[in-house]
C-alpha positions in Angstrom: -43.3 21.8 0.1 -44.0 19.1 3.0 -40.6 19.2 5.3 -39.9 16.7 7.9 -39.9 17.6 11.3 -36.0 17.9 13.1 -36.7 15.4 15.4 -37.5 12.7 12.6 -34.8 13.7 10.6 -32.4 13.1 14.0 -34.1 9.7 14.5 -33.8 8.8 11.4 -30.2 9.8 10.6 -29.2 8.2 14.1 -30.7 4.7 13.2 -28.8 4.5 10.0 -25.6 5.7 11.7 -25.9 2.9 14.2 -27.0 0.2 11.0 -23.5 1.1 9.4 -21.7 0.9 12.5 -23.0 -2.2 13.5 -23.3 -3.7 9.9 -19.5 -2.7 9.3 -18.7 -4.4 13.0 -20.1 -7.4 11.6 -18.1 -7.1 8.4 -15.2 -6.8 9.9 -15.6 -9.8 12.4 -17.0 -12.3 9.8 -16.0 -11.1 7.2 -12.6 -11.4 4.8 -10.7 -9.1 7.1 -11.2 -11.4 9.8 -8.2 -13.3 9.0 -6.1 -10.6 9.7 -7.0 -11.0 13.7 -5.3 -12.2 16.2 -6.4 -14.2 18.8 -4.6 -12.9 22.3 -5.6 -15.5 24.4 -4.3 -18.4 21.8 -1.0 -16.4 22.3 -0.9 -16.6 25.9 -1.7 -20.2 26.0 0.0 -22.2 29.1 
């Protein structure tokens, strides 16, 4: 059997880590659970 060496398997596994963070980030700004946010600077307003 062919194995992968460590240090592809790290790259790899880091890039998808970062993918789901940042795809998750982007869910979570945009997305339906953005209406849950609040806005501190429109509470502050003077």
């Amino acid at each position: 059997m062919n194995y992968m060496e460590p240090a592809t398997v790290l790259s790899i596994s880091i890039g998808v880590i970062v993918l789901a963070i940042t795809g998750f980030s982007v869910y979570t700004a945009f997305g339906p659970p953005s209406k849950q946010l609040a806005d501190p600077f429109d509470d502050h307003e003077d």
